[in-house]
Residue, then its C-alpha position, 0 to 999 in steps of 0.5 A: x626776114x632775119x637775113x634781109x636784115x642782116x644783109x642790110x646791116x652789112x651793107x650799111x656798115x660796109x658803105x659807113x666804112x668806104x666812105x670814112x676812105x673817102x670813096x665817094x670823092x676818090x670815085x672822081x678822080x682820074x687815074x693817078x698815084x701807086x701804078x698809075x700807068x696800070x691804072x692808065x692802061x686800063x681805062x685806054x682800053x675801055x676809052x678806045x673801045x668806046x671811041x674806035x668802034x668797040x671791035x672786043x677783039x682788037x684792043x688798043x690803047x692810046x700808045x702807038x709802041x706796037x706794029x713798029x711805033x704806029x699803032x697802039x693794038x696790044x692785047x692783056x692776057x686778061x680777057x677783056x670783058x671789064x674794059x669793054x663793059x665799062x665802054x658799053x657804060x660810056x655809050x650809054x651815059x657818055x665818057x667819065x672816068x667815075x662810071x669806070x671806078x663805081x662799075x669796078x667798085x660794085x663788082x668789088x663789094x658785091x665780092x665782099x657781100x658774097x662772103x658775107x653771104x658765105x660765112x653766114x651759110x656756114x657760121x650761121x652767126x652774123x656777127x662773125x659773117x660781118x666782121x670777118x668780110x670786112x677784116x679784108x675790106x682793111x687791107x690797104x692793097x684791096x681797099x686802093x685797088x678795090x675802087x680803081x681801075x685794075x681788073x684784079x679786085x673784081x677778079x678776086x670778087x667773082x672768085x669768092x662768088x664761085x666758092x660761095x656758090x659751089x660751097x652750096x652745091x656740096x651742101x645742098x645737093x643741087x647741080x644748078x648751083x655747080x654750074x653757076x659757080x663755073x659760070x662764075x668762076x669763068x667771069x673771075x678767070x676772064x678779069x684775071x687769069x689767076x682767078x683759075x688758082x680755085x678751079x684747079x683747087x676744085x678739080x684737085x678736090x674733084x680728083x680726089x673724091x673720085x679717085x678714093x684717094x680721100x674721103x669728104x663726106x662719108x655719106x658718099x662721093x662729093x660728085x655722083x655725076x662726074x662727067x657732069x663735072x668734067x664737061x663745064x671744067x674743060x669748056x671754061x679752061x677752053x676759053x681761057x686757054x683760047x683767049x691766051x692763044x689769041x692775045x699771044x698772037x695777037x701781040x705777036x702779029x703787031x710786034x707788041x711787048x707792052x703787055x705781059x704774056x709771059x713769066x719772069x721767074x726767080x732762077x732769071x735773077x741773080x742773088x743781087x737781084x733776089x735780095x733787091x726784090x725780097x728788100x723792096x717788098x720788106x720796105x715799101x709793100x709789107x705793111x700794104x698787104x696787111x697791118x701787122x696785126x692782120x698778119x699775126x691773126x692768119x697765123x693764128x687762124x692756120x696754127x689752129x687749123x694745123x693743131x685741130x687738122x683732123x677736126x677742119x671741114x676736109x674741103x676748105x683745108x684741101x682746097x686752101x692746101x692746094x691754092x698754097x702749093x699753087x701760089x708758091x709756084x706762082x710766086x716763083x714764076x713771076x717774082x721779079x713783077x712782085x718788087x715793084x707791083x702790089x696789085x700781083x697779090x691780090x690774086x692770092x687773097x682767096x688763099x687768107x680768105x680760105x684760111x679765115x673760113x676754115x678756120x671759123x668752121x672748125x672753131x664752131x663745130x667744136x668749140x661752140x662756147x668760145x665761138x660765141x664768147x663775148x669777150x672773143x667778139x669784142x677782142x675781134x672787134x678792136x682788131x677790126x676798127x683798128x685795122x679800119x683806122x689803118x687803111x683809112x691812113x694808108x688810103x690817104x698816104x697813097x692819094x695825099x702822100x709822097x706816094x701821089x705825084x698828082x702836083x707835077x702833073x696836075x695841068x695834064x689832068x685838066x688840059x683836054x679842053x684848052x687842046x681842043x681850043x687852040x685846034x689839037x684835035x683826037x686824031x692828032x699824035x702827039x709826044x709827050x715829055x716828061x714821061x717815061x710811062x703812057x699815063x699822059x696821053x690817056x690824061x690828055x686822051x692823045x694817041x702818041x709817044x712818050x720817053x717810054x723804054x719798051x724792055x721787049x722783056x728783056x729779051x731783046x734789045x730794048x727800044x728807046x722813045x723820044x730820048x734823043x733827037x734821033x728819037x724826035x724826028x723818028x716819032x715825027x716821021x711816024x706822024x707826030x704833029x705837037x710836042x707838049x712839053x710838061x715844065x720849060x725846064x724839061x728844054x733846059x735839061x733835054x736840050x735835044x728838044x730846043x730845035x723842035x720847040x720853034x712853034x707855040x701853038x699855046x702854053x697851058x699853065x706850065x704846059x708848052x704845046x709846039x706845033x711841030x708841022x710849023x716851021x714859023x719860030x715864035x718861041x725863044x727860050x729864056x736864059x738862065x742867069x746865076x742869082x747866087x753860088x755856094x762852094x763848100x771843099x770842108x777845108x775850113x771850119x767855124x771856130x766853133x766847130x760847128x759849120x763849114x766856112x766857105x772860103x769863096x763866098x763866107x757861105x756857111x754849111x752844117x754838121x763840119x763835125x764830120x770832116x776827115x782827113x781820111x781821104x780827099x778829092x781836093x785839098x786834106x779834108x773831106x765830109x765823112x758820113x756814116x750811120x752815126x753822122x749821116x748828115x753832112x755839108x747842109x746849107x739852107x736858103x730862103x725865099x724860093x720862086x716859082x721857075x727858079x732853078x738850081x744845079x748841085x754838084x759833089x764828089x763822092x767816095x763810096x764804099x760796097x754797101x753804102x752810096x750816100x746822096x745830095x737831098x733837097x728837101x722843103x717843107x710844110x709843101x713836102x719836097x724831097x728829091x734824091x735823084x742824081x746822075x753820075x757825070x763824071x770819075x777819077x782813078x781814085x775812085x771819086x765819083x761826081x754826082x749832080x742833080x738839077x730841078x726847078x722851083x714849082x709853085x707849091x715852094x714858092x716863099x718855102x725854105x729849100x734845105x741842100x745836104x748830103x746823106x749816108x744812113x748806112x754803117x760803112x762811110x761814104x766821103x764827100x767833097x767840094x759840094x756846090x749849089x748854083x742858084x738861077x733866077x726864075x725863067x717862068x713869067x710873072 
């Protein structure tokens, strides 16, 4: 009875929690946010599966980039029993997208109550089984991810099932629970290859205790029935290894590259690349991984277990031992995935999962009175809810913050329904720009083409989508009936796309849709005139000293403070920035409107370490944009850098601020910087 009690409390504080991270609302929302494109993927999957007849071997997904850009067949090295489970939940219930992220979710808890169940078993002491299982339930990566669409938290899950179950096994004596952990084990392999980091963990274990190599239980050998080890072990590398084979194959018969079968290893970068990797995760993912203080507290937990070595449960170290060694190996494998891929470290959570129960073993069996301190428990429980409170703000920052790019594409969360209306049917391909991923046409449940760049992983010459007109007429031929265009501005900055863009078959809030089967012209795209022009060459300041004065216009500009005659493009002055003055040549301009748009351009002297960029930034509606293109070079090395971009409607009546930016120690010379104000094309 007391354990029923203390499950039930665990799941209370464990449901208390996921609803302080809004999952109850995150639950009904559509794939979006940090990799949204995996997110996209996936659910491809499990929606073809339920629209295409639910062949388990042959899966698809809504981007026709395999058998020469004319189907969509392409195989995850992950089997695919998520994605198909969820199908057989569409069937039941209908499609909607809230089954796949509860279905998900429940796998991903019933992982956490599993070691819950596992800390009880060895610590038999409830609050650390509690508090503990819920220190990972506040790393930001598991909590995003652990209600989503990937397969990596309920791979993740099934492996803490399989140590829990095989933890009982070599306590309890009984082979049922063997088998049931390699049953286990096979799931978590089938949601994640990785997951077989605790296989070869227990065969290393297996090989050891069978060996004499090394003693575990001095009653005895840990398996007295070997073959009966062997045999399950083998049958469960035999169904990963075959499915591998097949998805190889798979991929290769229909020339598919989108899903990664295969490594890519830090000896293939250089040092540049190394750096660039190493910096991206310092930068954007660290802090995702775990809250500092998470990070302090592991080390704690291994520099405990490395003073007290002789006295750990011999079983935990091995195996945390030999899951470190492997995940060394797998981080040298695949370490160009992880500069911009989060999710690839959840596969390597079993290893602080191991750490954290070793270590309280240890801390029990021979330090009973600090195992139960008060104090201790209180100090751990600070821990815990600041920790909480962290991925509560980290959780928002992904779903409220710059990391959500939910506005800009909003109309295609919604745009089903309207296509179905004016006669865009499932079955119509279609491309779709702007988008250089496949997200869209899973939004708008299309097959079809987007500006994809399929890289053949970098090992053959890459295939560009949609990119040019060349690229246009080359979807078209392969079947594309309707061009939906996501913001008339794309017409303005692609203008390849205006001779394809003669027939509106309907508009969409900001959405174009263009038949492109009719020939009859119904559209004419809107001219753009200059509302305004500003020209800065920081020749002349205030009297002041406090602005750039233009002489053109009297327009007035920012932070003069920073002209230099070092060098010029044009004239005897320019705008040197540096860290100690990273701001330069900023103008301010109010009352923006919806669909107006604006064209800046600068010249740019850089150095080795230090670019700098032109921002334009708007608040409280947060707009940041440091997106450049290069257009232009002199022998001097003056380069010049301009971006373009329209006003959505979130600006409108918002003051747009336009300035130059260097943050780092070596300077970076600006000059003649000029803004160009087009008045609004969007209808009023």
């Amino acid at each position: 009875m007391k354990k029923i009690y203390s499950a039930l409390l665990f799941i209370i504080v464990l449901s208390g929690i996921s609803v302080f991270y809004n999952y109850h609302d995150i639950f009904f929302k559509l794939p979006q946010s940090v990799h949204k494109w995996r997110q996209s993927d996936c659910a491809s999957i499990a929606l073809n599966y339920y629209q295409d007849g639910g062949n388990f071997f042959k899966p698809e997904t809504h981007n026709l980039t395999s058998d020469g850009g004319t189907s969509g067949k392409c195989c995850t090295s992950e089997i695919p029993v998520l994605y198909y489970s969820v199908s057989l939940l569409y069937k039941v219930f209908g499609y909607h997208d809230y089954l796949y992220r509860i279905f998900n979710t429940f796998l991903f808890f019933l992982g956490l109550f599993f070691l819950f169940k596992l800390l009880l078993y060895l610590l038999k002491d409830v609050f650390w089984a509690i508090s503990l299982s819920l220190l990972f339930f506040t790393s930001p990566v598991l909590v995003y991810y652990g209600n989503n669409y990937l397969s990596n938290s309920s791979s993740l899950s099934f492996s803490i099932i399989g140590w829990y179950f095989f933890f009982r096994f070599l306590f309890e004596k009984k082979q049922k629970w063997f088998f049931i952990s390699i049953i286990v084990f096979l799931l978590a392999a089938s949601f994640k290859v990785t997951a077989l980091f605790s296989v070869f963990a227990i065969s290393g274990i297996f090989v050891l205790d069978v060996s004499g190599i090394l003693k575990f239980d001095n009653s005895g050998k840990l398996f007295t029935k070997p073959l009966w080890f062997i045999l399950p072990v083998l049958s469960l590398f035999l169904v990963i290894g075959s499915w591998l084979f097949y998805a190889h194959n798979y991929n290769a018969v229909h020339d598919c590259s989108y899903f990664s079968t295969t490594i890519f290893p830090i000896w293939d970068l250089d040092r540049a690349g190394i750096a660039g990797v190493l910096e991206n995760i310092r930068k954007i993912w660290l802090d995702q991984y775990f809250h500092i203080s998470v990070f302090l507290f592991l080390l704690a937990c291994v520099t405990f277990m490395l003073i007290f070595l002789r006295k750990n449960n011999k079983i935990i170290l091995v195996g945390a031992a030999l899951i470190f060694i492997q995940a060394i190996v797998y981080v040298l494998l695949q370490f160009w995935t992880f500069k911009d891929h989060d999710y690839y470290v959840i596969d390597m959570y079993i290893l602080p999962i191991m750490i954290v129960v070793g270590a309280f073993d240890t801390l029990k069996r021979q330090f009973r009175n600090v195992f139960s301190s008060v104090y201790l428990k209180l100090g751990f429980l600070l821990l815990l809810l600041t920790n909480i409170f962290y991925a509560h703000q980290q959780i928002n920052l992904r779903y409220e913050g710059w990391m959500n790019e939910n506005p800009e594409k909003k109309d295609i969360f919604t745009i089903t329904p309207y296509l179905r209306q004016i006669g865009v049917l499932p079955t119509d391909t279609v491309i779709s720009i702007p988008d250089a991923s496949h997200v869209s046409l899973y939004l708008m449940n299309q097959k079809g083409w987007t500006e994809y760049s399929d890289a053949k992983f970098n090992k053959s010459q890459r295939v560009l989508y949609n990119q040019d007109s060349a690229g246009i007429q080359l979807s078209i031929d392969k079947g594309a009936k309707y061009l939906i265009i996501n913001g008339i501005e794309q017409l303005y900055y692609k203008t390849y796309l205006q001779s394809y863009c003669r027939n509106l078959a309907g508009k969409y809030n900001n959405v174009l849709i263009f038949n492109l089967r009719q020939n009859d012209k119904n559209f004419n795209l809107p001219e753009r005139s200059v509302a305004g022009s500003y020209f800065c060459d920081t020749e002349t300041v205030s009297a002041d000293q406090q602005w750039f004065v233009s002489e053109s216009d009297s327009s007035l500009f920012q932070f003069s403070g920073n002209q230099s005659h070092e060098f010029a493009y044009n004239g005897k002055m320019s705008c040197k920035l540096d860290a100690n003055s990273p701001y330069g040549m900023t103008i301010k301009l109010k009352d923006l409107r919806r669909g107006e748009s604006f064209r800046i351009s600068a010249w740019r002297k850089t150095s080795k370490s230090a670019k700098g960029t032109v921002i334009a930034s708007s608040s409280p509606n947060a707009y940041y944009n440091n997106d450049y293109n290069i257009v232009e070079r002199d022998p001097k090395g003056w380069e010049k850098i301009v971006k373009e971009f329209f006003i959505p409607a979130e600006l409108e009546n918002q003051e747009l601020v336009i300035y130059l930016y260097n943050p780092e120690s070596d300077p970076v010379y600006f000059d003649d910087l000029g803004v160009i104000r087009f008045k609004s094309v969007e209808e009023k």
